[in-house]
N, C-alpha and C positions, 0 to 999 in steps of 0.2 A: 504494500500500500504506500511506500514512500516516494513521494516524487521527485524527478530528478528534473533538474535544467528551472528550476527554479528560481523566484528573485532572492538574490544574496541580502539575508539581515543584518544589519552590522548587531552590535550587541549592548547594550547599556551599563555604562559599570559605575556611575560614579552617581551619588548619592545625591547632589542636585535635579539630575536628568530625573532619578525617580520620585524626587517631590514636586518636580511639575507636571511629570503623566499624572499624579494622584491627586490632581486638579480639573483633569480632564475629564471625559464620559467614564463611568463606571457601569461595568454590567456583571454581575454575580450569576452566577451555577453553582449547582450541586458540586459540582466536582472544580471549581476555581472563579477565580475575581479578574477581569480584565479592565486593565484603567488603557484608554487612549486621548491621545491629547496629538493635534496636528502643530507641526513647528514652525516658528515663526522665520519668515525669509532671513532674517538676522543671525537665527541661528543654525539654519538651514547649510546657509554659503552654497557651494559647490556639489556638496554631496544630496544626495538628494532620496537616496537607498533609506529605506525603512528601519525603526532600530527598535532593536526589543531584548526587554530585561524578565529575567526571574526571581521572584522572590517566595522565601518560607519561613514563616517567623516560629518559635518555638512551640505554640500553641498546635502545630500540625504534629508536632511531636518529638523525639531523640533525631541527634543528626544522621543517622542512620535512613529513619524515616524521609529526612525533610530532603536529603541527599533524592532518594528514589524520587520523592513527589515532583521532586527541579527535574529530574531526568528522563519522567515520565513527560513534563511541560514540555521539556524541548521537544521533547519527538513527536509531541501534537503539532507542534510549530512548523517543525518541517514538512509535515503531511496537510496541514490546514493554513496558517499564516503566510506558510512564503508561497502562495500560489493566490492569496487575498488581500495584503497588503497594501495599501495605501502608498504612493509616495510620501516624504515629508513628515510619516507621523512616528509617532514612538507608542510602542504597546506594551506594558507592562503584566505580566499573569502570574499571579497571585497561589500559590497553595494552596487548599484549604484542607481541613483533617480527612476528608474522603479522599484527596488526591491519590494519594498512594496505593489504597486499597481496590477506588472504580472502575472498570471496565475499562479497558482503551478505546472501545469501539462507545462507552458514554462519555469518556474524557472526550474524545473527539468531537462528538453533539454537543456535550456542553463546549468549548469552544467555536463550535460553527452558530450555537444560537446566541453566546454572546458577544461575537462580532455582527451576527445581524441587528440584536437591541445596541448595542453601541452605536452603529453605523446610523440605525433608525431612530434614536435618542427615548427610545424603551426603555430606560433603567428606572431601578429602587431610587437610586440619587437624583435623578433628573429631576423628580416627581417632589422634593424638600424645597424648603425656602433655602434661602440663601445662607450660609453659614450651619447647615446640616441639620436644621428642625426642620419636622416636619406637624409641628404646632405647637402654637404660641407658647411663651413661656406663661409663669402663674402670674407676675405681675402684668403681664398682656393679658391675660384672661377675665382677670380682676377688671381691669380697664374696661374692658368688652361688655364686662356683666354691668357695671355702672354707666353704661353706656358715654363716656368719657374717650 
């Protein structure tokens, strides 16, 4: 199943890069989180090849685990992302505790359906207000109720 002749990803490694895809659209699965965010011509330049990083925080589990989860990602990436990719953007995929253990053939579905909500601006996060509520805090409420 893995494709050859593919677009080349370059790869994301530096710790800025991935706090500004995790600004970007977010789209969550069962089996991983993808953050995408497209790049600004400034930071673009010349290159223009698509870039994408991995990440697994401890909560996926020992690094034993979180090694297989990354290794599992890549290989969806190569069979899925470098055949989907975007120019210009940076796509960051996320572990989550099922990674490791989910089907290849649903790791794969889950990342084909969350570059389609990404792409289509379907996400859980889309759907908040600004600053990651998705409703009002208690003194907004308060406000609301006294109609103030």
């Amino acid at each position: 199943m893995r494709t050859t002749g593919a677009t080349p990803l370059q790869r994301l490694l530096r710790r800025a890069d991935f706090l500004r895809a995790a600004r970007g659209v977010k789209a969550a699965t069962p089996g991983l989180v993808l953050q995408v965010r497209r790049r600004t011509p400034e930071e673009t330049g010349d290159d223009h090849r698509p870039r994408v990083g991995f990440t697994a925080s401890r909560k996926v589990g020992g690094a034993v685990v979180r090694n297989r989860a990354r290794r599992r990602l890549r290989a969806a990436v190569v069979d899925v992302l470098s055949r989907r990719a975007e120019p210009d953007h940076d796509y960051v995929l996320i572990a989550r505790a099922a990674t490791a253990e989910r089907s290849y053939d649903d790791l794969l579905a889950d990342l084909e359906k969350a570059l389609s909500r990404a792409r289509a601006g379907n996400t859980r996060a889309g759907n908040r207000r600004a600053g990651g509520k998705d409703r009002p805090s208690a003194p907004e409420a308060r406000n609301q109720e006294l109609g103030s």
